[in-house]
N, CA, C and O of each residue as an XYZ file, in Angstrom:
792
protein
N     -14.716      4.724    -13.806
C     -14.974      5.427    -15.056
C     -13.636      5.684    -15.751
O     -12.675      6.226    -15.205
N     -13.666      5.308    -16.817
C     -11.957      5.402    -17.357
C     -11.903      7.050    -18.188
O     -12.877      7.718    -18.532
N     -10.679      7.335    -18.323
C     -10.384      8.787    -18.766
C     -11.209      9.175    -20.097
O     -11.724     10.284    -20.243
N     -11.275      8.183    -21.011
C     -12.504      8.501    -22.168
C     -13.939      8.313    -22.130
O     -14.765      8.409    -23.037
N     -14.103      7.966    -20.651
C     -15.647      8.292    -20.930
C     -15.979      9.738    -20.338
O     -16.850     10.575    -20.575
N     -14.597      9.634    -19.222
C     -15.160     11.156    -18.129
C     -15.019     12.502    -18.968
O     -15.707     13.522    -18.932
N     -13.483     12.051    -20.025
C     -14.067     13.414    -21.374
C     -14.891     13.167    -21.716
O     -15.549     13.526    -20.740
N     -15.867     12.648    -22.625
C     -16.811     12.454    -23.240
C     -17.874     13.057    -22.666
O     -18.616     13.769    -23.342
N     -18.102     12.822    -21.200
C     -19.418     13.397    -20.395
C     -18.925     14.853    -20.294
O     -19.692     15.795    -20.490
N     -17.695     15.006    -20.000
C     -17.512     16.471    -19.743
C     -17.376     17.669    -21.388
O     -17.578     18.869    -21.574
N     -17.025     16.743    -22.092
C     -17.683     17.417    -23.400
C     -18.791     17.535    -23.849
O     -19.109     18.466    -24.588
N     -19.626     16.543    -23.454
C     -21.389     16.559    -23.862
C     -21.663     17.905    -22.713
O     -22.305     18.930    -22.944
N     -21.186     17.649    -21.849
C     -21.869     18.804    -20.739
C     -21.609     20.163    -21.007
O     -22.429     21.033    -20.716
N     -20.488     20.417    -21.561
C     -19.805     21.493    -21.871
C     -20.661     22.100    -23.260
O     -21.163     23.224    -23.250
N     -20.727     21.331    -24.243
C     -21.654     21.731    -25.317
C     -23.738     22.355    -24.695
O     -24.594     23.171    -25.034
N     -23.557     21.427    -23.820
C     -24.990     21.691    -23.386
C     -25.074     22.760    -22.544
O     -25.987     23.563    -22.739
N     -23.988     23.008    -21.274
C     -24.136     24.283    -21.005
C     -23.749     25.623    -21.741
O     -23.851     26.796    -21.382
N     -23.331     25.115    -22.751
C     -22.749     26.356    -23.512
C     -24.276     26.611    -24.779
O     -24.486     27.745    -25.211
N     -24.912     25.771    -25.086
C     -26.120     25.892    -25.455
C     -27.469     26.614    -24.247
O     -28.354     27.469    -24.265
N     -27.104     25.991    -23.668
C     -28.515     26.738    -22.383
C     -27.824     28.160    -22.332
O     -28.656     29.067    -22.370
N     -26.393     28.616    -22.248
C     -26.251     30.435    -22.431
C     -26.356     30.796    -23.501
O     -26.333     32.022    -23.608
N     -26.503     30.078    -24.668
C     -26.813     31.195    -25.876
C     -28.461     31.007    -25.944
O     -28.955     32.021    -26.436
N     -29.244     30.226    -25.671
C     -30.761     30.349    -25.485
C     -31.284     31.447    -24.840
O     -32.296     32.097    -25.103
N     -29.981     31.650    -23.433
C     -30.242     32.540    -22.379
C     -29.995     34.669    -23.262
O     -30.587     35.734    -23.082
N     -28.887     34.243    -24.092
C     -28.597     35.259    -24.508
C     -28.990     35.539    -25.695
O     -29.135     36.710    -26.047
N     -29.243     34.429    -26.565
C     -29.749     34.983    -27.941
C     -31.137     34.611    -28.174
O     -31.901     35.208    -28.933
N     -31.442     33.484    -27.404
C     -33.049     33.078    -27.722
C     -32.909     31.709    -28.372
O     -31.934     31.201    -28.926
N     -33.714     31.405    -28.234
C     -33.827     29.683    -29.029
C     -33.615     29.667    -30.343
O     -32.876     28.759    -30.725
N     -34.220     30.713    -31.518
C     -34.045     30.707    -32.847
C     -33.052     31.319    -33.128
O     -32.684     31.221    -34.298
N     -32.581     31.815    -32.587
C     -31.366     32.552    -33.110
C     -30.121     31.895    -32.809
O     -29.069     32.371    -33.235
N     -30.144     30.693    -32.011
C     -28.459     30.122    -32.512
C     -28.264     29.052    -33.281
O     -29.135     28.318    -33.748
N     -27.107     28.974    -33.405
C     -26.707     28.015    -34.090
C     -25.552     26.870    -33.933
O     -24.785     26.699    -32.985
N     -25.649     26.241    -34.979
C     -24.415     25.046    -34.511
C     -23.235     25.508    -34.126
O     -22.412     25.067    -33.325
N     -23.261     26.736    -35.001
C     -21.607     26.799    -35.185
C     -21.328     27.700    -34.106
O     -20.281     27.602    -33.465
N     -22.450     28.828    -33.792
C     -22.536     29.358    -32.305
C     -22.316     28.357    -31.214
O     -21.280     28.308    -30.552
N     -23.131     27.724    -31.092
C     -23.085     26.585    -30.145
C     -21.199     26.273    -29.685
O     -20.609     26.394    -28.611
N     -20.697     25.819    -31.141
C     -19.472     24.825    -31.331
C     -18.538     25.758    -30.582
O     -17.884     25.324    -29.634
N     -18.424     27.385    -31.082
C     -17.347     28.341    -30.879
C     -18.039     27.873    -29.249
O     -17.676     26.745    -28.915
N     -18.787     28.451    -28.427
C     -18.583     28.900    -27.381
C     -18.547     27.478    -26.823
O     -18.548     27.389    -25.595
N     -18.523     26.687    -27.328
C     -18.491     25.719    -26.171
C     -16.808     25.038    -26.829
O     -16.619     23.833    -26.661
N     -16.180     25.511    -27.231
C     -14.888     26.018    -27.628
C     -14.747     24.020    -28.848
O     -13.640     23.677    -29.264
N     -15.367     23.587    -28.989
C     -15.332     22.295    -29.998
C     -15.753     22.686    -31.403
O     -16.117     23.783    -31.826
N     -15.637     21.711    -31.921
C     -15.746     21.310    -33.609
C     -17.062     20.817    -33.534
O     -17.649     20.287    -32.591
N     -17.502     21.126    -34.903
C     -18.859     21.104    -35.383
C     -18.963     19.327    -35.440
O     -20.030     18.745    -35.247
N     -18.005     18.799    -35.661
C     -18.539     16.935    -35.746
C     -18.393     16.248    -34.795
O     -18.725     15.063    -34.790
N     -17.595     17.165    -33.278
C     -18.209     16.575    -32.196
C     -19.910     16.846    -31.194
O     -20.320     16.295    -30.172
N     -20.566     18.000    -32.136
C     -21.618     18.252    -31.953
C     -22.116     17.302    -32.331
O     -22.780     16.669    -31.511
N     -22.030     16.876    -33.504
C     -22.842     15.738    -34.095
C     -22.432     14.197    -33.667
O     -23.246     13.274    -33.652
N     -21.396     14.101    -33.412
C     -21.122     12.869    -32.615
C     -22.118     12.838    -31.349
O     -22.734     11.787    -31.169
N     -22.256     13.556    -30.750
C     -22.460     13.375    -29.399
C     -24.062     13.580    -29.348
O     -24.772     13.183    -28.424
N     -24.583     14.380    -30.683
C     -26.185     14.773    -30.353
C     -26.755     14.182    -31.938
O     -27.975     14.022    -31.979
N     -26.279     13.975    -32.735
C     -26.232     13.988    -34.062
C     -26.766     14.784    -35.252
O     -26.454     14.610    -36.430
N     -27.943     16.024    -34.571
C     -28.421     16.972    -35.041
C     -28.560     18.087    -33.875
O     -28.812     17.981    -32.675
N     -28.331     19.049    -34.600
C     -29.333     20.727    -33.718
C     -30.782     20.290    -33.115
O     -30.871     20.335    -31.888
N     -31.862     19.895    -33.812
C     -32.497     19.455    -33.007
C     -32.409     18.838    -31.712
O     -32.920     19.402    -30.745
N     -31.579     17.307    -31.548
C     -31.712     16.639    -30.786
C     -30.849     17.498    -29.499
O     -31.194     17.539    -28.318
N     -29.787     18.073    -30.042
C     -28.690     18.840    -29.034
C     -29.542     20.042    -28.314
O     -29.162     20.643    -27.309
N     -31.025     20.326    -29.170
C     -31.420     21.560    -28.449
C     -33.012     20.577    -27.261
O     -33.537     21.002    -26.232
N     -33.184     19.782    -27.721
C     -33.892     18.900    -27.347
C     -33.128     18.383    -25.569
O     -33.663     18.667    -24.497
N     -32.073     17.754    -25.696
C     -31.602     17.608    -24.586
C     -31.235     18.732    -24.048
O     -31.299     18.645    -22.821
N     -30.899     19.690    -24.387
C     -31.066     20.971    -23.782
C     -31.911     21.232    -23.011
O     -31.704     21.285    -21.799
N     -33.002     21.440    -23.542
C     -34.482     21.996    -22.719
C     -34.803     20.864    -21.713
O     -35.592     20.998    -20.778
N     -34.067     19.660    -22.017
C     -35.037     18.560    -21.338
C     -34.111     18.739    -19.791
O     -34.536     18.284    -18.729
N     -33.048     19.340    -19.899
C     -32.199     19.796    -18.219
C     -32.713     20.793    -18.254
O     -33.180     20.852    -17.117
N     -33.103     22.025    -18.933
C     -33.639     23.289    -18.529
C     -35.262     22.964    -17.936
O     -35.830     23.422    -16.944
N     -35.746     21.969    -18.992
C     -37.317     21.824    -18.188
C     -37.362     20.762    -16.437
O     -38.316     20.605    -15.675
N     -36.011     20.257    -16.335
C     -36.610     19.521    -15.378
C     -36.039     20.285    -13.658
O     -36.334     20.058    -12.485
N     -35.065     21.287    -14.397
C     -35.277     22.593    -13.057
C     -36.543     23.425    -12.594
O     -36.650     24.056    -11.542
N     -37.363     23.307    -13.479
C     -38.369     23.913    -13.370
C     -39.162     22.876    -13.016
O     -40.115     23.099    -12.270
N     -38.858     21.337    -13.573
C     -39.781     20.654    -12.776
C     -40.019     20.177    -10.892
O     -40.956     19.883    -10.150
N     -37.989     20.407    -10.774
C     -37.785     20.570     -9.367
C     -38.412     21.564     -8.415
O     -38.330     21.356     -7.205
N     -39.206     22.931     -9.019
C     -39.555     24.073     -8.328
C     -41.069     22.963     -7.217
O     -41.365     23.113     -6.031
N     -41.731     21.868     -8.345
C     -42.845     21.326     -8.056
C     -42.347     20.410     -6.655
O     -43.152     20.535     -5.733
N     -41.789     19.989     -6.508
C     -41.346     19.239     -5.529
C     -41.908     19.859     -4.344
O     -42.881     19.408     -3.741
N     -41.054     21.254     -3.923
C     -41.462     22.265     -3.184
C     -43.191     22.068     -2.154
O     -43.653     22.059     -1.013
N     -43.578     21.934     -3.698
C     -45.242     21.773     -3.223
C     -45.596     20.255     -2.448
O     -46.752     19.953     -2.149
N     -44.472     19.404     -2.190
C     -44.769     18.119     -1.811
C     -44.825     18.515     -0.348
O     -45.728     18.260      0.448
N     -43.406     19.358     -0.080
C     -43.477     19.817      1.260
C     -44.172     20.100      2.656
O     -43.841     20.975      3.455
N     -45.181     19.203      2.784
C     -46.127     19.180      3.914
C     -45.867     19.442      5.062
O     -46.813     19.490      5.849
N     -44.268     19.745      5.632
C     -44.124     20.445      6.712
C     -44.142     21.816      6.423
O     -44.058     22.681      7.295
N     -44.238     22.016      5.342
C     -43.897     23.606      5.312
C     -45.648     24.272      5.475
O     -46.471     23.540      4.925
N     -46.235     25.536      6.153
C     -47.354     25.911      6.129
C     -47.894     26.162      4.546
O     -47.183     26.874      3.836
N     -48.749     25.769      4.153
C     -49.225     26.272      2.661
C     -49.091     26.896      1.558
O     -49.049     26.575      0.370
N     -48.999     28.346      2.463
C     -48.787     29.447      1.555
C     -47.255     29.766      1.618
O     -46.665     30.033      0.571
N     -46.600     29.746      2.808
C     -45.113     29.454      2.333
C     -44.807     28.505      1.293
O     -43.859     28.754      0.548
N     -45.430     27.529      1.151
C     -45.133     26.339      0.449
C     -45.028     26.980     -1.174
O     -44.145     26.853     -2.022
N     -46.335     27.717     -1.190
C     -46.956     28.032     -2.485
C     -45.694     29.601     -2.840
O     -45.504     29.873     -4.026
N     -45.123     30.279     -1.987
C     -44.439     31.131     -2.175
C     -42.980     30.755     -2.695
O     -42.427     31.224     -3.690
N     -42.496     29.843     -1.842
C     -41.307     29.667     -2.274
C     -41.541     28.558     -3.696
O     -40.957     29.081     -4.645
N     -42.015     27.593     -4.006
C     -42.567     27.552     -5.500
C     -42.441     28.717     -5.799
O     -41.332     29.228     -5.644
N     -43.147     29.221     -6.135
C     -43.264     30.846     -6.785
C     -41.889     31.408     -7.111
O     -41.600     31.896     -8.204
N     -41.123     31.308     -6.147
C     -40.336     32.331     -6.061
C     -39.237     31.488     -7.030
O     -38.695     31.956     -8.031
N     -39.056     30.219     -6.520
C     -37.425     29.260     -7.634
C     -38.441     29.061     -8.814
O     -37.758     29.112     -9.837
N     -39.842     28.843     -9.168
C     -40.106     28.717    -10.600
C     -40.058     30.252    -11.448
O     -39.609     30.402    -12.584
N     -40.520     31.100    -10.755
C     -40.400     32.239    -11.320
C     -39.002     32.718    -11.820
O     -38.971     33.146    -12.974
N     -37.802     32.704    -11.081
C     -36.501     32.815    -10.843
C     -36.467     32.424    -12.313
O     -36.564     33.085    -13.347
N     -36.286     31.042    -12.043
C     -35.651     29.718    -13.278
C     -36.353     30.423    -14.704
O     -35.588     30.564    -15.658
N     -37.483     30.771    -14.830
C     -38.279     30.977    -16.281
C     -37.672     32.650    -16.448
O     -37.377     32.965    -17.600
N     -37.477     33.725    -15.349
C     -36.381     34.702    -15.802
C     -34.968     34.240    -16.585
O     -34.668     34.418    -17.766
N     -34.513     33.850    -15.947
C     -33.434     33.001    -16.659
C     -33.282     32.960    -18.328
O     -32.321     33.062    -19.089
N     -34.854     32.738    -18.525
C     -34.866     31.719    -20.107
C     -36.300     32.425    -20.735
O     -37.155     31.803    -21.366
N     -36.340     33.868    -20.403
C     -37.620     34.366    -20.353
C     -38.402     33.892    -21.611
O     -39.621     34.049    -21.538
N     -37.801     33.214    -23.012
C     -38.077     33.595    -24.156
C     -38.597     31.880    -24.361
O     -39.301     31.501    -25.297
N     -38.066     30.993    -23.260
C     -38.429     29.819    -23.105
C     -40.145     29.574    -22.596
O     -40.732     28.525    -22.860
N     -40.747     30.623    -21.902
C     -42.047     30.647    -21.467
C     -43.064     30.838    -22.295
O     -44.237     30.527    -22.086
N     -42.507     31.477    -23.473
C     -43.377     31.573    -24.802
C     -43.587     29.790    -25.278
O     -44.673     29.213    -25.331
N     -42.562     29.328    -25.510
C     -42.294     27.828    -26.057
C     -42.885     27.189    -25.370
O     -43.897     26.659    -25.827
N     -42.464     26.933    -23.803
C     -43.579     26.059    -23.239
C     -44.682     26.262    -23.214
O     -45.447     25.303    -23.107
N     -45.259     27.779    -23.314
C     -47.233     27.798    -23.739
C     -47.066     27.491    -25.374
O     -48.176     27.254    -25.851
N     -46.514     27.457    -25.888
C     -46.714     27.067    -27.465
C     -47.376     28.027    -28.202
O     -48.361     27.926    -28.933
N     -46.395     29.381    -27.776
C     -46.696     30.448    -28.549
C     -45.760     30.210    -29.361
O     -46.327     30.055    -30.443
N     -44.718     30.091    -29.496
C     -43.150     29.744    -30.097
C     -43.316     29.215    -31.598
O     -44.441     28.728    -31.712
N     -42.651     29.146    -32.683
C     -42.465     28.370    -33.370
C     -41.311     27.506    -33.364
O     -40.278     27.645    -34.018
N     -41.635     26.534    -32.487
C     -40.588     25.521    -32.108
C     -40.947     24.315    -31.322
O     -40.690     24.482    -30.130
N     -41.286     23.543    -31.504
C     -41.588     22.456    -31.104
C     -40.837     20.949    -30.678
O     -40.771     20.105    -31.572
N     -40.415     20.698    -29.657
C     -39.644     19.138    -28.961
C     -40.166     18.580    -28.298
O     -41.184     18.904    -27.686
N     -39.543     17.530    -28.260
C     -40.104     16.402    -27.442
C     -40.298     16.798    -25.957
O     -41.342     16.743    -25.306
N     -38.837     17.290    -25.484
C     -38.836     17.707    -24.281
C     -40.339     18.649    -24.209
O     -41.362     18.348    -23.595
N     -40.195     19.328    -24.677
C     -41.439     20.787    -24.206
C     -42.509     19.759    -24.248
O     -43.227     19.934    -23.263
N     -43.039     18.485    -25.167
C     -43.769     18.148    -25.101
C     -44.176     17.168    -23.780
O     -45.322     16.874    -23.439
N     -43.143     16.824    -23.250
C     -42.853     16.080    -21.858
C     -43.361     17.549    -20.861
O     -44.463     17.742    -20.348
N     -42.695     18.033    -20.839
C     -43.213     19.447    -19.812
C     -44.546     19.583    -19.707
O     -45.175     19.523    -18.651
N     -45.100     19.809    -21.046
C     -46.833     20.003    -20.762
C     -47.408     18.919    -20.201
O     -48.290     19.131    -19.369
N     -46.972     17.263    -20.589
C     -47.652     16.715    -20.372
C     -48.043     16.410    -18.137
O     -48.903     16.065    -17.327
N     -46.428     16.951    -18.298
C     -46.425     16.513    -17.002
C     -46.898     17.666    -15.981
O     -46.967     17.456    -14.770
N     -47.316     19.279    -16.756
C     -47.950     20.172    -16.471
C     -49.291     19.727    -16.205
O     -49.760     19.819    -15.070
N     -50.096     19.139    -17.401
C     -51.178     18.742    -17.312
C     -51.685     17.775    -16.262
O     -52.576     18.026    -15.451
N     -50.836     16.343    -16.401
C     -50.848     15.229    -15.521
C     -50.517     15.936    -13.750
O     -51.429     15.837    -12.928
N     -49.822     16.285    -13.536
C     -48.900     16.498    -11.959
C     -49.313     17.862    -11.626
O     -50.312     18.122    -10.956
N     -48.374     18.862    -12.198
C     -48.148     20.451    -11.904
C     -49.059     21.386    -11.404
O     -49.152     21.895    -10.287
N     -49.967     21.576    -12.817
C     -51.163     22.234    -12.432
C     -52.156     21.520    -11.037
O     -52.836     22.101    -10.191
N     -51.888     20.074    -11.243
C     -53.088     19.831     -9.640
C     -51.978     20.275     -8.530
O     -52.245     20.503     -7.350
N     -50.988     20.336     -8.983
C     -50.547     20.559     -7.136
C     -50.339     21.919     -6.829
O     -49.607     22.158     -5.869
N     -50.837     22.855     -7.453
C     -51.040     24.143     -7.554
C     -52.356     24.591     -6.760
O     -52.681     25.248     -5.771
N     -53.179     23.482     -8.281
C     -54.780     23.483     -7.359
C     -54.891     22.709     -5.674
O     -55.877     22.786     -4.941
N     -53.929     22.173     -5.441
C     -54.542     21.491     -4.054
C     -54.012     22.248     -3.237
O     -54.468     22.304     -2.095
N     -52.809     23.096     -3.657
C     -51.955     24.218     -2.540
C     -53.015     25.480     -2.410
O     -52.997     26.135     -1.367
N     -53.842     25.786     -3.357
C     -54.029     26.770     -3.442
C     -55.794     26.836     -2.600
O     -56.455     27.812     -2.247
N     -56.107     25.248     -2.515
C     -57.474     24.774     -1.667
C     -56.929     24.398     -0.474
O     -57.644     24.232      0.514
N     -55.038     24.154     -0.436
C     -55.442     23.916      1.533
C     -55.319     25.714      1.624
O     -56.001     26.118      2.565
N     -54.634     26.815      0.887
C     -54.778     27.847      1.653
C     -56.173     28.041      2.188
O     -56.516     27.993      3.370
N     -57.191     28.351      0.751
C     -57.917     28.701      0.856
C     -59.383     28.334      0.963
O     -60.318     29.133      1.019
N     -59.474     26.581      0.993
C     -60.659     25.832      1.520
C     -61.380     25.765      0.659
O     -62.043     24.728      0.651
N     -61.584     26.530     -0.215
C     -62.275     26.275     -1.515
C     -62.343     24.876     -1.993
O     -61.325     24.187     -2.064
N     -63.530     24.431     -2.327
C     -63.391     22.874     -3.082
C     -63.656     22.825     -4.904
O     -63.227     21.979     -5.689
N     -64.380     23.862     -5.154
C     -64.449     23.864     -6.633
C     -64.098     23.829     -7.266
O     -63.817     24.999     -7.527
N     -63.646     23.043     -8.233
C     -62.455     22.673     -9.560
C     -62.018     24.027     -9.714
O     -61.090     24.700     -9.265
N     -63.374     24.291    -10.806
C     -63.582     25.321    -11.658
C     -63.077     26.643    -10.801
O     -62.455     27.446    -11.497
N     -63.198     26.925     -9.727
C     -62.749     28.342     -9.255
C     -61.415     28.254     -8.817
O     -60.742     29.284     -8.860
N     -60.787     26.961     -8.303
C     -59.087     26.774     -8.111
C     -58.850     26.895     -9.501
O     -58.551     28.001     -9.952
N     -58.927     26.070    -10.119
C     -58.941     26.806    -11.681
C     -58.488     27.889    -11.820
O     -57.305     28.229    -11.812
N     -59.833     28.781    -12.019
C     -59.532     30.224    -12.085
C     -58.527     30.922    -11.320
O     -57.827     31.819    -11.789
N     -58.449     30.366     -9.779
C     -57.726     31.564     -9.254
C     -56.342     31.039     -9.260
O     -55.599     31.557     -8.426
N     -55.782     30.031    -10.096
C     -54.437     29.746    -10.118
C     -53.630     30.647    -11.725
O     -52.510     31.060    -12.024
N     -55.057     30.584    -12.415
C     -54.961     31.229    -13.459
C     -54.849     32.744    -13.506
O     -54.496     33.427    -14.468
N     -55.229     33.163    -12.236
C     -55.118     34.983    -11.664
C     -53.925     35.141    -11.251
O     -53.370     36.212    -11.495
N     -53.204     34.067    -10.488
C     -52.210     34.102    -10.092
C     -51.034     34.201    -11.110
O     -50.365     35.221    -11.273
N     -50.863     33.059    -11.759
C     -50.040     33.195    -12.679
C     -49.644     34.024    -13.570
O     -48.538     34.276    -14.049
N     -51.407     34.696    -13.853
C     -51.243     35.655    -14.790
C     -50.293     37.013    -14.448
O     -49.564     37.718    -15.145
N     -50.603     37.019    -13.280
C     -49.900     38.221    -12.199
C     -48.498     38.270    -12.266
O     -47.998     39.386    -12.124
N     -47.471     36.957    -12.519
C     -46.232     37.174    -12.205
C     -45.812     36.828    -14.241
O     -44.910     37.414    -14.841
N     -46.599     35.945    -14.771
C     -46.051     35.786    -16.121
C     -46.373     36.482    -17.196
O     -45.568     36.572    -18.124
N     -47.843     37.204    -17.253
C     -47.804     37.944    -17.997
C     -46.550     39.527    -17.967
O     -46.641     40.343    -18.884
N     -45.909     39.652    -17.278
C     -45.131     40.610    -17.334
C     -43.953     40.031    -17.730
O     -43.184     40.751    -18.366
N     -43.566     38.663    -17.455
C     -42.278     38.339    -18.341
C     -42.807     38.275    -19.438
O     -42.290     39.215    -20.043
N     -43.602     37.716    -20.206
C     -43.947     37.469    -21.319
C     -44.052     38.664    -22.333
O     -43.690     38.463    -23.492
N     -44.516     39.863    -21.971
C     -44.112     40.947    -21.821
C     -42.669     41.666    -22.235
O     -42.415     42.399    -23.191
N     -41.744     41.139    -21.065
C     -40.637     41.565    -21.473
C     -39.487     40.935    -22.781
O     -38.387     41.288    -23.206
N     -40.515     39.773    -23.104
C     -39.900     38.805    -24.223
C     -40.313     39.539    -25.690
O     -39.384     39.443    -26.491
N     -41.430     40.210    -26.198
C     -41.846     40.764    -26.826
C     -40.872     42.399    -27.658
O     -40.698     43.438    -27.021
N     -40.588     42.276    -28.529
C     -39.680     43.250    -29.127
C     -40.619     44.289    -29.000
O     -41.843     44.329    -29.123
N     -39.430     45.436    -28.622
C     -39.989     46.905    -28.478
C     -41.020     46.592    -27.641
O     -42.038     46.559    -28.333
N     -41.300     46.317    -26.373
C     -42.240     46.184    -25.429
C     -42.230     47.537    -24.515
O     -41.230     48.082    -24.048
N     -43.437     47.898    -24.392
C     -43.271     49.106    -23.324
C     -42.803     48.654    -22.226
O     -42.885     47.431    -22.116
N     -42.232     49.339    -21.172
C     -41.665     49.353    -19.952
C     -42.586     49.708    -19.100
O     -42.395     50.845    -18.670
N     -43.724     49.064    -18.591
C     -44.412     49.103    -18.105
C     -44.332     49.845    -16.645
O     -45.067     50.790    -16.356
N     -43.444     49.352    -15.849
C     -43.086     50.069    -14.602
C     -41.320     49.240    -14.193
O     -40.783     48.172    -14.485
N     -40.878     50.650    -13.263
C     -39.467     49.579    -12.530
C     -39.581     48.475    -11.604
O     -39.893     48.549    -10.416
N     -39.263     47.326    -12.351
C     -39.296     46.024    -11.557
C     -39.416     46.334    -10.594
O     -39.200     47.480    -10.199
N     -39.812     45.367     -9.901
C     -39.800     44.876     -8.285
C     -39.614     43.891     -7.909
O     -40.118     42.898     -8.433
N     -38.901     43.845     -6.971
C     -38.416     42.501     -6.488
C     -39.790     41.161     -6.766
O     -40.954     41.445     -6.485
N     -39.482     40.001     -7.235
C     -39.897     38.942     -7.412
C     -41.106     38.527     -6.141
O     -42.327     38.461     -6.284
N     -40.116     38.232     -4.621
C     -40.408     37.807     -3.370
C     -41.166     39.507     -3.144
O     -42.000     39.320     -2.257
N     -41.202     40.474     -3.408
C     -41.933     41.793     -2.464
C     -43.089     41.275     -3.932
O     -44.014     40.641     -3.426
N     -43.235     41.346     -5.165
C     -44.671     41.068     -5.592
C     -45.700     40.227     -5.237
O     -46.878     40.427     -5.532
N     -45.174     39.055     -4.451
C     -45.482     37.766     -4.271
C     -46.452     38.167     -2.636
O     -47.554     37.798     -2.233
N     -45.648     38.854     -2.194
C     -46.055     39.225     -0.723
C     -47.264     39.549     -0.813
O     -48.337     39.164     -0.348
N     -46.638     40.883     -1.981
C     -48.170     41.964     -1.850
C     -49.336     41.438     -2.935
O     -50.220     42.244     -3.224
N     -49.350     40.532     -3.346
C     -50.145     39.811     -3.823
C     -50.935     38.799     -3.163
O     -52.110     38.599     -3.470
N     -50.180     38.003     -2.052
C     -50.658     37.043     -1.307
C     -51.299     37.716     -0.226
O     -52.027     36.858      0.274
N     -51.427     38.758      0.395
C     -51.700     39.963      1.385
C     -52.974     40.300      1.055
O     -53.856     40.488      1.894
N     -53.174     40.420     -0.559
C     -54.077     41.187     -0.934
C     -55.627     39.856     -0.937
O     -56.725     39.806     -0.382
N     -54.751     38.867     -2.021
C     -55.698     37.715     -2.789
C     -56.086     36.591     -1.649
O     -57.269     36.265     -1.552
N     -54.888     35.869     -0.601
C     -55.688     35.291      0.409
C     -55.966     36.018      1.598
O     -55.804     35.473      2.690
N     -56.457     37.446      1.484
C     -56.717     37.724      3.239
C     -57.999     37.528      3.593
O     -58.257     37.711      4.782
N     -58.899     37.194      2.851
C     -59.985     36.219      3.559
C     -59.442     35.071      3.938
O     -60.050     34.495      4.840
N     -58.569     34.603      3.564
C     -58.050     32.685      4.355
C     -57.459     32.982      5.211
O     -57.207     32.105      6.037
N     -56.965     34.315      5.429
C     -55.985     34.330      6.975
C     -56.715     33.732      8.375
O     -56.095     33.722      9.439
């Protein structure tokens, strides 16, 4: 690799991680190029060299932020691991990763006004992959064969850990209660919801 390409990658990278912390800190609509440019300490026409618009630069953005979250799915491939461990630790690095970017969980349900390609890759592969390997983790816990009720109870689940970020993304949101650890909700949730499968 000769010395101008390894800058080049390390400047594209540098702009992009310096974009994924102002998403993290200001939110998706609220930055900008020139935000972007300062903290990622470059000039506004090597932004555009390298991405050629805000769009596309926020586009490849999400598309490394969405595919950490697509790594959480892997997890679930894990067939040595027992089930519900399986289904916990998922839980625990996807949950993690979407704290991170809390304001990003609005966008990927397409509450957001903001729309990319990437996010549109995410759902699809939500739809296609994600959601079934949720449903099949969630039928070896619990033996259930019915679409429709893995369905539902993946949809109880989720609701349990995301409606409260979603929550905390919301201006002037009540403070519902003092957090709790991520891994202790997960427990006392799984304690409660599979102790008929024990």
């Amino acid at each position: 690799m000769t010395k101008s390409s390894e800058k080049d990658r390390t400047t594209k990278t540098n702009i992009l991680n310096a974009t994924l912390e102002l998403i993290k800190t200001e939110g998706l609509e609220k930055i900008t190029l020139r935000k972007i440019a300062a903290a990622a300490d470059v000039n506004l026409a090597l932004i555009n060299y390298y991405f050629g618009s805000k769009d596309k630069l926020i586009n490849e953005t999400l598309k490394v932020l969405l595919a950490s979250f697509q790594e959480a799915f892997s997890i679930l491939d894990e067939y040595s691991m027992p089930p519900k461990e399986r289904f916990k630790t998922f839980l625990l690095q996807y949950i993690n990763s979407i704290m991170v970017y809390p304001e990003l969980l609005q966008e990927i349900l397409g509450k957001g006004d903001i729309s990319f390609e990437s996010q549109l890759e995410y759902k699809n592969f939500m739809k296609t992959m994600g959601l079934n390997k949720i449903k099949m983790t969630i039928q070896e816990i619990t033996g259930v064969e019915d679409s429709d009720i893995l369905t539902m109870m993946m949809m109880q689940i989720h609701a349990a850990f995301f409606f409260p970020i979603l929550m905390a993304c919301k201006q002037n949101a009540p403070i519902m209660w003092n957090p709790i650890p991520i891994e202790k909700q997960i427990d006392h949730l799984f304690s409660h919801y599979f102790a008929k499968y024990s």
